[in-house]
N, C-alpha and C positions, 0 to 999 in steps of 0.2 A: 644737726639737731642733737641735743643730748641727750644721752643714751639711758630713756627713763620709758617707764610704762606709761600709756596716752589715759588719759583721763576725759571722761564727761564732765567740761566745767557748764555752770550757770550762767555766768557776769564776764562778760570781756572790757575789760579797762584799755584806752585804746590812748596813748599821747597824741599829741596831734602835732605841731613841728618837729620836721627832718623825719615824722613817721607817714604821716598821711598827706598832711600839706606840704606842698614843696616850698619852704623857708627859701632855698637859696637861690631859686630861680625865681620866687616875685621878689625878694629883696633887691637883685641885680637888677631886672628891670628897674624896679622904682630909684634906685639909684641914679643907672642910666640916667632916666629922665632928669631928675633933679641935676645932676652934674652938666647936664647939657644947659639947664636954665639958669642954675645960679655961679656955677665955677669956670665954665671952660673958659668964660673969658680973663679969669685972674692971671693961665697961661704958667703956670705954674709948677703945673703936676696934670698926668693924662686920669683920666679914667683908671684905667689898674692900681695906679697907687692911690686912689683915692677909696676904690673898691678893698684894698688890701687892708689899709689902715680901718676901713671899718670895720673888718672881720676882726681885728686885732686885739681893737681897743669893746668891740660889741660882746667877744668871748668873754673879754676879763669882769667886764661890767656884770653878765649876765649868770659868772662864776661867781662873783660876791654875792648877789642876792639871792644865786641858790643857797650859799651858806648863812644867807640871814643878815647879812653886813651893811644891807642898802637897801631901801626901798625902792620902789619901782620908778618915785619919780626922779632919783637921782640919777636913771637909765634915760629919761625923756629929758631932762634938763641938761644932762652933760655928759652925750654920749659926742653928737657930732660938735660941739663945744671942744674937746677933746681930739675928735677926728681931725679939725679944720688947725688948731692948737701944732697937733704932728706935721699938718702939712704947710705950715707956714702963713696962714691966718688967723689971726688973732681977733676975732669977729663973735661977739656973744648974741649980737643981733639976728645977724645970718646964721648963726647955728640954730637959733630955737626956731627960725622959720624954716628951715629945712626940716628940723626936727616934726614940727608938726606935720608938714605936710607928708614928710614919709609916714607917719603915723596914720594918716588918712588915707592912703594913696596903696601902702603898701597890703593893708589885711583883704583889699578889694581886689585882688587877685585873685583868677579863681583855679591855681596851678596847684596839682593832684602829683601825686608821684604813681607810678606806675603801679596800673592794677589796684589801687586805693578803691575807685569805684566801684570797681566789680566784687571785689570781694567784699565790702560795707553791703550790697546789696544782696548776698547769698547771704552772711553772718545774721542779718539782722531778723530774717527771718526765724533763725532757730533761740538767738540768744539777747537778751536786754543788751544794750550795751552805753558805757559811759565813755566822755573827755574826761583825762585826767590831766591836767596842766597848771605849769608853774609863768604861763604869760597871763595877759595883763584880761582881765575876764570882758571887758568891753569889745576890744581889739582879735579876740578867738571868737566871738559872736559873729562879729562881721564876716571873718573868715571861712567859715561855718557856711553863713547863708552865701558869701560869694561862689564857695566851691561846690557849693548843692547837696552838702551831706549832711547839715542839721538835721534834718527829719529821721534819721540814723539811729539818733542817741537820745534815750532818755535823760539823760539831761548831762551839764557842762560843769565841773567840779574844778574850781581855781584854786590857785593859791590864796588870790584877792579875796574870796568867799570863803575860803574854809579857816583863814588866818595862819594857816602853814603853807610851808615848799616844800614840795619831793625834797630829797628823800626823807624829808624827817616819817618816822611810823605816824603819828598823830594827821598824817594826812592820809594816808590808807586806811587809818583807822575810820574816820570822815566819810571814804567811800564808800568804804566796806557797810559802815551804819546806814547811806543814804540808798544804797543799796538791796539793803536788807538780806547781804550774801553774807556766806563763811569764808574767812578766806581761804579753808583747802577749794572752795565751789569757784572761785576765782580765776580771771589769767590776766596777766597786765603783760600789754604789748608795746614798747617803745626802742627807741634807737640809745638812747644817753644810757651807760653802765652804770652810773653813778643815779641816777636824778630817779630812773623807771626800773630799771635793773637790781640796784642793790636794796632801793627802798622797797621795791614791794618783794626781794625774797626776805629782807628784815622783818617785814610782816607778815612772814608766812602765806605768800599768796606764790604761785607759779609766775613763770617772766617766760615772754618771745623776744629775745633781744632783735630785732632787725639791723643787721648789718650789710646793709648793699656795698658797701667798699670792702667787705670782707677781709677787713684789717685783722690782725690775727694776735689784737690783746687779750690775755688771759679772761674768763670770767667763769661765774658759776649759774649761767642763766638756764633755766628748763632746757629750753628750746635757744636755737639758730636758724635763724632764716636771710638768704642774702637778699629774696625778693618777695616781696607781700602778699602773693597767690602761695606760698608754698605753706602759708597757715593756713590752709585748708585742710592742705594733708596732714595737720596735728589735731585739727575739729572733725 
């Protein structure tokens, strides 16, 4: 953790993939499934490299429209368009129907990362707290209710809704209003340096970076935590 004096905050800003939600374990499942229904018979490519190229082609997509270069639906229409494209399918049909269906299929997961539960249930009694996310606001709803922590958060703060992306300021500015905190009163807790990290110390608010891989790139965030019970010991 960084070596700063702890503060009584009011407002916990909490991200919700790769922080709360386990993005990469119901992604793989729902994959799984789809690649068992519509690919394995192509015979072409296993499972791994099917799962790899979506990581590949999913980051870069999802790197553009944090910088504002693409909208969302350009991520639904031509992410596995793209995926199947690498792997040697040339199918625009079959991509937008896998497309949907992992779009359905996947927010209905209701896989928690470690201690997510526990500690949403201690926090909330002392402290309001908000979603702050740059996914797709229909799609973080579902996820919400699937993993059982809606009832948590005073309410869900999108990119979709507020017409900004992390990190631009104009979107902590957004929370920060709907809110009705200061942002010294503030802590914004998420995994991305760039998306949760740089944007909310850009607006003056405190950061938990969580880092369970405990990768060891440079930052300037409040706080470190490799696992999400160890924010307690900063509240």
């Amino acid at each position: 953790m960084g070596a700063v004096n702890k503060r009584s905050y009011q407002v916990l800003f909490f991200d919700l993939d790769h922080t709360l939600w386990d993005y990469v374990s119901s992604s793989k499942e729902t994959l799984s499934d789809l690649f068992d229904v519509y690919l394995v018979q192509h015979q072409l490519f296993d499972f791994e490299s099917f799962f790899k190229s979506f990581n590949k082609v999913n980051e870069k997509l999802w790197h553009q429209y944090n910088k504002g270069k693409i909208g969302k639906e350009q991520i639904r229409e031509n992410r596995f368009d793209q995926i199947l494209i690498a792997l040697g399918i040339g199918d625009k049909s079959l991509s937008l129907k896998i497309s949907t269906e992992y779009l359905y299929e996947c927010p209905r997961k209701p896989n928690l990362l470690p201690h997510a539960l526990s500690i949403l249930e201690t926090l909330h009694k002392k402290h309001p707290m908000y979603i702050l996310t740059n996914g797709f606001e229909d799609v973080q709803a579902i996820k919400l209710e699937a993993s059982g922590i809606n009832h948590y958060f005073e309410q869900v703060i999108t990119s979709d809704g507020c017409g900004y992306t992390k990190p631009d300021t104009a979107f902590f500015a957004h929370a920060l209003e709907l809110s009705q905190c200061t942002s010294s009163s503030a802590l914004m807790i998420g995994d991305n340096l760039k998306t949760d990290i740089a944007g909310a110390l850009n607006s003056g608010i405190d950061t938990v970076y969580f880092n369970p891989s405990k990768n060891g790139r440079p930052h300037k965030s409040t706080f470190e935590v490799s696992s999400l019970d160890q924010i307690l010991g900063i509240l």
